[in-house]
C-alpha positions, 0 to 999 in steps of 0.5 A, a space after each residue: 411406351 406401355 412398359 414405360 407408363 405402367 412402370 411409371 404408374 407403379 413408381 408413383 404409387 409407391 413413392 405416395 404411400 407413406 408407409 412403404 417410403 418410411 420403410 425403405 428409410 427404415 430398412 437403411 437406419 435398421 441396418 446401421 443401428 443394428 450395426 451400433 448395437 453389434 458392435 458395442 457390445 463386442 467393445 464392452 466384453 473384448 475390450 480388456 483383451 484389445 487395448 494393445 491392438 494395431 492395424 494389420 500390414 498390408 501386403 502388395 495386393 493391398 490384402 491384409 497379411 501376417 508377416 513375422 518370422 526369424 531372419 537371419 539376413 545380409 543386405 545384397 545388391 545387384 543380381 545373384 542366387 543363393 543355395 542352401 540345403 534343409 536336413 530337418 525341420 523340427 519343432 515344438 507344439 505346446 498343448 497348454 501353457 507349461 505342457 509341450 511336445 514335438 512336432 510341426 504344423 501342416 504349414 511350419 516353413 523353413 527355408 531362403 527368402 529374398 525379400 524387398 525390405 524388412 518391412 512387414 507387408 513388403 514384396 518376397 520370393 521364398 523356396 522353403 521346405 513346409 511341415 506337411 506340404 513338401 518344398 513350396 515357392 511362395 511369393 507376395 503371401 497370395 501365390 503358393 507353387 509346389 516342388 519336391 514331396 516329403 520331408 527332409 533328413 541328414 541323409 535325404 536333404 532337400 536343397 532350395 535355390 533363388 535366382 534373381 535377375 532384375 526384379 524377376 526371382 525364379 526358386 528351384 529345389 532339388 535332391 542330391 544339389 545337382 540336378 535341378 528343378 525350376 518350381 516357379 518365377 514371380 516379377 517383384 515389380 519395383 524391386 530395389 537394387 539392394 534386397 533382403 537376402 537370407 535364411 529364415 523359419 516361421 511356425 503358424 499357431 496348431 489350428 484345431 479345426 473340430 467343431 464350428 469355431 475350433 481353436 489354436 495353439 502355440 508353435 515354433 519350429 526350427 529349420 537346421 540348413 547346410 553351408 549357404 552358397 551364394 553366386 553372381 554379384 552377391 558372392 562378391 558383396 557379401 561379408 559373413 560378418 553382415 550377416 545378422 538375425 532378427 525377429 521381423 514383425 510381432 505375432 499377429 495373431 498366428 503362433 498363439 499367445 504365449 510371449 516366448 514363442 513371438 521372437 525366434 534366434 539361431 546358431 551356428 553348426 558344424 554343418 552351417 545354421 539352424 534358425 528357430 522361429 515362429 508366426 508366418 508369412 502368409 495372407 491373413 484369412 479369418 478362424 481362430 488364428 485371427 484372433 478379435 478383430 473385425 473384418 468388412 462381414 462385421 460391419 454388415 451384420 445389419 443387412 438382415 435386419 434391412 433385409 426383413 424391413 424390405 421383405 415386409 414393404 415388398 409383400 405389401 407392395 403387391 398384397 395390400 392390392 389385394 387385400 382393399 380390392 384395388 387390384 382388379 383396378 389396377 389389372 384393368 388399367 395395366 391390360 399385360 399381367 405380366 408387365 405389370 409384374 415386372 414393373 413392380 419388380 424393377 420398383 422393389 428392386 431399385 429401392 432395394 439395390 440402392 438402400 443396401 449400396 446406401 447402408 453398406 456405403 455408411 456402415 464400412 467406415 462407421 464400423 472401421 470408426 468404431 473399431 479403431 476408437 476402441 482399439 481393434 484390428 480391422 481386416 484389410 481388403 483390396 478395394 475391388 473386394 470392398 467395392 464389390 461387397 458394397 454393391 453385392 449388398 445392394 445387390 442381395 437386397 435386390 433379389 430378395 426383394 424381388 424374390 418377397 414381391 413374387 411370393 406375395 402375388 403367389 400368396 396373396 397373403 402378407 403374413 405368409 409370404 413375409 413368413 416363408 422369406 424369413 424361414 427360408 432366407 433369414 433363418 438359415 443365415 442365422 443359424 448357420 453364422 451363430 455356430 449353433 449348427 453344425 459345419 456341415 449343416 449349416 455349409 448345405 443350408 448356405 448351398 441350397 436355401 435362398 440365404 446362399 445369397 449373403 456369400 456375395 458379401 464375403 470378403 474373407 479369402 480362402 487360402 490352401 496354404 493358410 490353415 484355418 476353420 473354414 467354417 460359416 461361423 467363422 465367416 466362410 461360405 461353401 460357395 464363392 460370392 457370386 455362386 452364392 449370389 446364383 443360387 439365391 437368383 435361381 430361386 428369385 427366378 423361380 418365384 417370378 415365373 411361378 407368380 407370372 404364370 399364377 397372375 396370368 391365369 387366375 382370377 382376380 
């Protein structure tokens, strides 16, 4: 009952200060504006280069994906398999418009593909042989499984099966066709009884991953394949005269810019096809390959503005007790140092958790309002991902409010203790999101400075079978989102237990 009357007393002192009230309205109108002005002023200098832009497909997790190659294709239905060998996977780099030379990216893909529909973002199984990484299966752009090593030649081919049983697809490879390993099965929920079923190639931008920001080039790749064998109820429907090339979806960003390389074609050979493409089959991740676009981090940028508003209200929540003497008053009325410690923590903390739930809560569909008025592509996320954004905001503010609170009463000093959260929690973060340090520095300031904590707002996904600059200027923390979160709680812990042990035993 103590607890509860301290906690009590400390809440309606700061709920009859107006200063501290103003603030905390302050904190939520700094974080919007901020957000107004950011994004304004990307319009006004992007705008010529994103008149054309339309929203991203989704995939089946409710991500954002790319989802454009070359397919030649046959609508098959039922169960059945496909079988095909790869003899080469070829391609062309180009360097700079009008200069090009061979050669494949790391994740150039050729191979067989049973796909639910041609619809960009619709559910797939494929085996394929990749540039760098061997054979793969991959599925529903999230799930990548490896298989055979190497690349294959006219006298080493590697062979690629898929399998589907229902709306289960199982992919095999092999290396003499005879002998099979089983790499992978993947449940296609909804899977109709007609399907997608075919070749194709796919060829993501060349990604320079030097520097902070790097950049991309233009790719194509073409997948030359032996006779294609088909078993069970597709051997039966299929008609060579239904099997069909096209080009699904646009670039979306992932082979570069130049118009020739976003459509692919085939032909046939001798020995069976060869089928040329570009783009990708993959989740969509941030870096230079996504080009002007907005993702969930964007829309809240202004969370260190609120964050340096909370600081500056949190200090003073504590400190301007010291500074008009009033805290002998108050130690007198409230016995336990360390109960009233807490008490002004879990005021701070509540206040803080719920402005940046509120500011991020207006800040998401603001900014996806702006973005789309203006033409912009926004970065899809599942909702779980946005939810817990949302409330890893609140959640960010919180502990550093926390962590401001404790450094006051270590202080007993405003302009040093709102000094010291901003060197340490706001500076970092800014140097290392503006590109004006290098990776690796900026990737130790986000492990080991309190502003590791912003990780809880990532929404960008981090894929090994997506190349790109995985950089925090590019919107990539070093560590996850809650294990950034953990390091900024360790120092928020550190600091309340230091200010407990402090209030305890110094004089007033």
């Amino acid at each position: 009952m103590r607890g509860l009357r301290v906690l009590r007393a400390e809440w309606t002192k700061f709920r009859t200060v107006r200063g501290w009230v103003l603030g905390a309205f302050g904190a939520t109108l700094a974080s919007v504006l901020f957000l107004l002005v950011g994004t304004a002023s990307t319009n006004q200098s992007s705008n010529r280069h994103t008149q054309d832009a339309v929203a991203l497909p989704v995939g089946p997790g409710g991500e954002a994906v790319n989802d454009s190659f070359f397919f030649l294709h046959e609508a098959l239905t039922g169960d059945g398999s496909i079988t095909v060998s790869v003899t080469a996977l070829t391609g062309v780099l180009a360097r700079e418009p009008g200069r090009t030379s061979p050669g494949t990216t790391p994740w150039a893909k050729t191979g067989i593909l049973v796909k639910q529909s041609l619809d960009q973002g619709s559910q797939y199984a494929a085996m394929m042989v990749t540039g760098a990484h061997g054979v793969r299966m991959q599925d529903n752009f999230t799930h990548d499984r490896a298989g055979l090593p190497g690349r294959p030649s006219a006298t080493s081919p590697h062979w690629l099966r898929l399998v589907r049983a229902g709306s289960t697809v199982t992919g095999y490879d092999s290396a003499d066709g005879a002998h099979w390993t089983e790499r992978g099965s993947t449940r296609l929920a909804g899977l109709p009884a007609t399907v997608q079923v075919g070749l194709f190639t796919a060829s993501p931008a060349a990604v320079q991953t030097s520097g902070s920001r790097g950049g991309t080039s233009p790719a194509v790749a073409t997948g030359t394949f032996g006779q294609v064998a088909l078993g069970g109820s597709w051997a039966r429907g299929s008609r060579p005269d239904r099997w069909r090339g096209v080009q699904v979806g646009g670039d979306a960003g992932t082979s570069g810019s130049y118009a020739e390389n976003t459509s692919g074609a085939y032909a046939r050979t001798r020995s069976g096809f060869s089928v040329t493409g570009a783009g990708d089959i993959a989740p969509v991740v941030g870096g230079p390959s996504l080009g002007p676009a907005y993702t969930i981090e964007n829309f809240l940028v202004g969370t260190f503005a609120a964050l340096i508003v909370l600081t500056v209200v949190a200090v003073q929540f504590v400190t301007a007790e010291y500074r008009r003497g009033l805290i002998g008053t108050t130690l007198a009325a409230a016995p336990g140092r360390g109960r009233l410690l807490a008490a002004k923590a879990a005021v701070v903390v509540t206040v803080a958790f719920t402005v940046g739930v509120v500011a991020a809560a207006i800040s998401i569909p603001l900014g996806r309002q702006r973005a789309h008025a203006t033409h912009f592509l926004v970065f899809t996320v599942p909702r779980a991902v946005e939810l817990r954004a949302v409330l890893g905001t609140g959640l960010l503010l919180a502990a550093t409010a926390a962590c401001s609170l404790a450094l006051g009463a270590v202080l007993r000093r405003s302009a040093t203790a709102i000094t010291v959260v901003v060197v340490t929690t706001v500076l970092p973060y800014l140097l290392a999101v503006s590109g004006v340090l290098p990776a690796s520095v900026a990737q130790w300031l986000l492990r080991l400075t309190p502003a590791a904590g912003f990780a809880v707002q990532q929404t960008l996904p981090r894929y090994a079978h997506v190349l790109t600059v995985y950089t925090p200027s590019s919107g990539y923390f070093p560590l996850s989102p809650w294990g950034g979160y953990a390091v900024l709680g360790g120092w928020t812990v550190l600091a309340l237990v230091a200010a407990t042990l402090l209030l305890r035993r110094r004089d007033v």
